[in-house]
N, C-alpha and C positions, 0 to 999 in steps of 0.2 A: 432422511437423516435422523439416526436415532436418539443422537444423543447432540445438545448444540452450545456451543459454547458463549460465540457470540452472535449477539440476530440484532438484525439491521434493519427498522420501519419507519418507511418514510421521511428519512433522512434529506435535510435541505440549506444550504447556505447559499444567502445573497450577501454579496458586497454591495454597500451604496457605492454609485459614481461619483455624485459632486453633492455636498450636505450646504446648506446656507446656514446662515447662523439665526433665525428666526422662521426656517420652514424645514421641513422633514426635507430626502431627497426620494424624488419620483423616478431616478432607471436605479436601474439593481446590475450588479452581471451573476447570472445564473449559474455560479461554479459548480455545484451540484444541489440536483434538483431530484425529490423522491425517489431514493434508492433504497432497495430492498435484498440485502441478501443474510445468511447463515454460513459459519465456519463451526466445524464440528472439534473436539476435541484432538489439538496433534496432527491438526491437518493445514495446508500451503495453499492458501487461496491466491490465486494472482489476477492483479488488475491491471488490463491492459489498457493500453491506450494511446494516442500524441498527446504531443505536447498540450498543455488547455485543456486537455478533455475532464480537467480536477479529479485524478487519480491522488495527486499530493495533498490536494486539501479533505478529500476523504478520509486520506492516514490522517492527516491532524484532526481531524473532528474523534477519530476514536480513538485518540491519545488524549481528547482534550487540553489539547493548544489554539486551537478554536471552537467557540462554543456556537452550535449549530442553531441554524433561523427558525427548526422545525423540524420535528421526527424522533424518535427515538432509539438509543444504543443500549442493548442489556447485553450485561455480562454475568455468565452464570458466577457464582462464587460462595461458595458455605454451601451448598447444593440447595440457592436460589437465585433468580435471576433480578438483577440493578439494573435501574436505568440509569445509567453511566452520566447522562444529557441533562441532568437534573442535580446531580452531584454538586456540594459548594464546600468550599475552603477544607476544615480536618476531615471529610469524607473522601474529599478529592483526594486528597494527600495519601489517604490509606490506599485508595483505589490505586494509585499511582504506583503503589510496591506488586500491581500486578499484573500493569500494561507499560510497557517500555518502547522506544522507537528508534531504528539504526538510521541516521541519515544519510542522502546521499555523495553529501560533499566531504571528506575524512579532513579537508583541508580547512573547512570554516564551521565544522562540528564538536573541535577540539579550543577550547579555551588554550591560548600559547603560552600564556604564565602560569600553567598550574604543570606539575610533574604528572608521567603516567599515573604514578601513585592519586596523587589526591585528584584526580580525573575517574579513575575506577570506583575510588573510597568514596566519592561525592556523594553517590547513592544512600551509601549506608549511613553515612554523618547525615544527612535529611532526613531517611528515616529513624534514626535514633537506635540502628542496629549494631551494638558489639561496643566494645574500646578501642584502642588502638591497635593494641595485640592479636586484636581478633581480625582487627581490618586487615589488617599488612598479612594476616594470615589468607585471606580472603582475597584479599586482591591479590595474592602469589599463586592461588592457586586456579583462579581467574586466568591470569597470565600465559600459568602454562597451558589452561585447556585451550585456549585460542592457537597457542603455538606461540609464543614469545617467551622464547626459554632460551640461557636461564632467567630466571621472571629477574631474580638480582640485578641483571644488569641492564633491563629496562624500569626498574620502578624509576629512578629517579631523573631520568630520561625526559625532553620536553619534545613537543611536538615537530619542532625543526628539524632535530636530530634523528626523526623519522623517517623511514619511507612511504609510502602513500598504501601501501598495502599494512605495511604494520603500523598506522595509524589507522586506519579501519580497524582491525582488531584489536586494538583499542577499544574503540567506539564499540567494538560490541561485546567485549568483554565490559563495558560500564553499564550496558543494556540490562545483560544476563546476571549483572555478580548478587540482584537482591531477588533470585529466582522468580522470574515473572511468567507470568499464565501464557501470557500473549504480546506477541511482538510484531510490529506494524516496520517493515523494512523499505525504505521508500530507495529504491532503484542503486541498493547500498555498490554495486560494483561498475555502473556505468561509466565513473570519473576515475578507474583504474587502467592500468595497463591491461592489454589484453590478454598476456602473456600470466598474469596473478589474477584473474579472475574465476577460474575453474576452480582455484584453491579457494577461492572466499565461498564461493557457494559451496562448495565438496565442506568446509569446517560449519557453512549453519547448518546443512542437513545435518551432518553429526553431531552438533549442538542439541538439534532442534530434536532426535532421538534419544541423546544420553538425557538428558534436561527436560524432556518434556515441555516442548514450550508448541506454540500455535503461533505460525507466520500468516501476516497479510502482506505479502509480496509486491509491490510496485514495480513495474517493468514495463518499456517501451517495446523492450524485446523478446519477441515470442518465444524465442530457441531458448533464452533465459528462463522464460514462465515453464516449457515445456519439461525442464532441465529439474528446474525447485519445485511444481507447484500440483499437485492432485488433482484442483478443479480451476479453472479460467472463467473470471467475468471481464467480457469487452465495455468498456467505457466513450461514449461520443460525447463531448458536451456536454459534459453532466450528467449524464443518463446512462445506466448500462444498457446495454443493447443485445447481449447475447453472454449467457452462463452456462456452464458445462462441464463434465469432465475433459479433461485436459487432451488428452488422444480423440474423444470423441468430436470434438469442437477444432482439433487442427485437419483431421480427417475428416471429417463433415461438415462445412461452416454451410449457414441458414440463412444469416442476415447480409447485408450487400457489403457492408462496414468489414463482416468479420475478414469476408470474401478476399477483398479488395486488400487488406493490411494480409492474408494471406500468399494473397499472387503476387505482392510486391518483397517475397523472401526471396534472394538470390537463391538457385539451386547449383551446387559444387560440381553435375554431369554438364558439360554441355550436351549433350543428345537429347536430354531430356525436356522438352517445349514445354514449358506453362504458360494457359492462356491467360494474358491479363484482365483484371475485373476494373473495367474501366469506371471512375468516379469522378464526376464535374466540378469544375471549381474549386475551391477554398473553404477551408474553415468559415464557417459565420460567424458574424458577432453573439459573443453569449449575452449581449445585454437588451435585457427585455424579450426574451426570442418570442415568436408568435407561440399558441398551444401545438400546432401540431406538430408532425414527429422531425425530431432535430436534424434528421438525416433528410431531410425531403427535399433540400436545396442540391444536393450531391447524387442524389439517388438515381440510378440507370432504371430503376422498375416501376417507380413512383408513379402513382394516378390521383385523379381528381378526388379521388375518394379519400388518401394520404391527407390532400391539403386542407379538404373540410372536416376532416377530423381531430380529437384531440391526439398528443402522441401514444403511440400503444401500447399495451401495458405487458407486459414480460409474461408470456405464456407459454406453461412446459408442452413441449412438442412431442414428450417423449421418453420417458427414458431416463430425466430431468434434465434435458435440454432446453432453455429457458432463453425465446426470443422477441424482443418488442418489433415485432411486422406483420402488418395486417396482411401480407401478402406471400406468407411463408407458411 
């Protein structure tokens, strides 16, 4: 990767479990644990994963809405790279007019007492960009690039008066309107109909080309990742597990993890058998997990060697095919 936007080292967030009021607390839950990756300028990284596997609290760590246990986030900017993770109060702030984040819920993402209007303008009255003149101009023209047009007759519109699709765009017309570098989308069309969904991703691709912006995608769902995203990092437990381009990683999975959320895709021939990649048990508990590798409880290939060791460390196969197993 030639040129990189944002780089991800050793990145880690623990939650306490239970805190006393005169002792620290002793379990953690290990929501993400030393991750490492790069997104390149303009490019749709997707993080997959289940539920738990802290795909969501990864976007908030490089939104800075939680501040990470350990690791660092740099973002290139002036043509040098910040470490984001170290950032405090009026740095934060400025940083903030250049990473924005779509959420997933349009329903509980929207303040319901503010009009579309001062929901889009929010942005620019924090950051102390324009007058009024300038906002209402701004957030019109906002408006229409999402598709909520004519913008007149949603500025002053509230969120009830919405549908669930055009209060999404919404939400990401408030993202985009203080043109931001990079945008962290956490699984923005899951809680929509399935029938407006094509449409929201089909408007951030064309966003994310007229605008120039860099998506970190969240998705549970691969035909989604496959749809938005250039390169795929798998996520288990905190951990990525397997990064790649995006064709090369649904047509070649490496890891048992990637395998296994592969063969469990409906396929639309019936004629066509896929064999399933059969994996034991349950989710573990992420709190306190033992060192070795997090997949070792579930894993059909797993040996003695898996359990005496630490977990494995992301090693390109290839190609820059990027998988933590000692046995791939």
């Amino acid at each position: 990767m030639s040129e990189v936007l944002v780089r991800v080292e050793g990145l880690s967030k623990f939650f306490p479990l239970t805190r006393g009021l005169f002792r620290e607390s002793r379990d953690f839950i290990h929501a993400v644990e030393d991750l490492n990756f790069m997104i390149a300028p303009g490019e749709s990284l997707g993080l997959v994963g289940e539920s738990g596997s802290g795909k969501t609290t990864t976007g908030k760590l490089l939104v800075r809405l939680l501040d990470p246990t350990a690791g660092h986030i740099y973002l290139r900017t002036d043509g040098r790279e910040v470490d984001i993770a170290t950032l405090r109060k009026k740095e934060l702030k400025a940083f903030r007019r250049q990473v924005q984040m779509i959420f997933q819920d349009p329903y509980e993402s929207l303040n319901p007492r503010l009009t579309v209007f001062d929901t889009v303008a929010e942005p620019l009255v924090v950051q102390g960009i324009g007058n009024v003149l300038d906002r209402e101009e701004r957030v019109a023209e906002m408006l229409a690039m999402v598709g909520l047009t004519p913008p007149s007759s949603f500025m002053f519109r509230f969120p009830h008066e919405l549908s669930g699709g055009q209060r999404q765009r919404v939400a990401i017309a408030r993202a985009l309107v203080i043109n931001p570098t990079f945008v962290v989308a956490d699984e923005p069309t899951s809680m929509l109909d399935v029938s407006i969904r094509t449409s929201i991703m089909y408007l951030m691709q064309e966003l994310a080309q007229r605008l120039g912006v860099t998506y970190l995608y969240i998705t549970h769902d691969l035909a989604v990742a496959r749809y938005m995203c250039q390169r795929v990092a798998v996520m288990y437990l905190g951990k990525i597990v397997e990064q790649a381009e995006t064709e090369e990683l649904l047509q070649h999975p490496l890891h048992p993890y990637t395998r296994a959320l592969i063969s469990a895709v409906p396929i639309p021939d019936p004629r066509i058998k896929r064999q399933p990649m059969e994996i034991k048990g349950s989710i573990p508990t992420p709190i306190n997990p033992p060192p070795r590798c997090r997949f070792y409880d579930r894993c059909p290939i797993a040996t003695g060697f898996c359990e005496e060791n630490p977990h494995p460390p992301l090693e390109d196969k290839g190609g820059g095919h990027y998988v933590a197993c000692y046995l791939v």
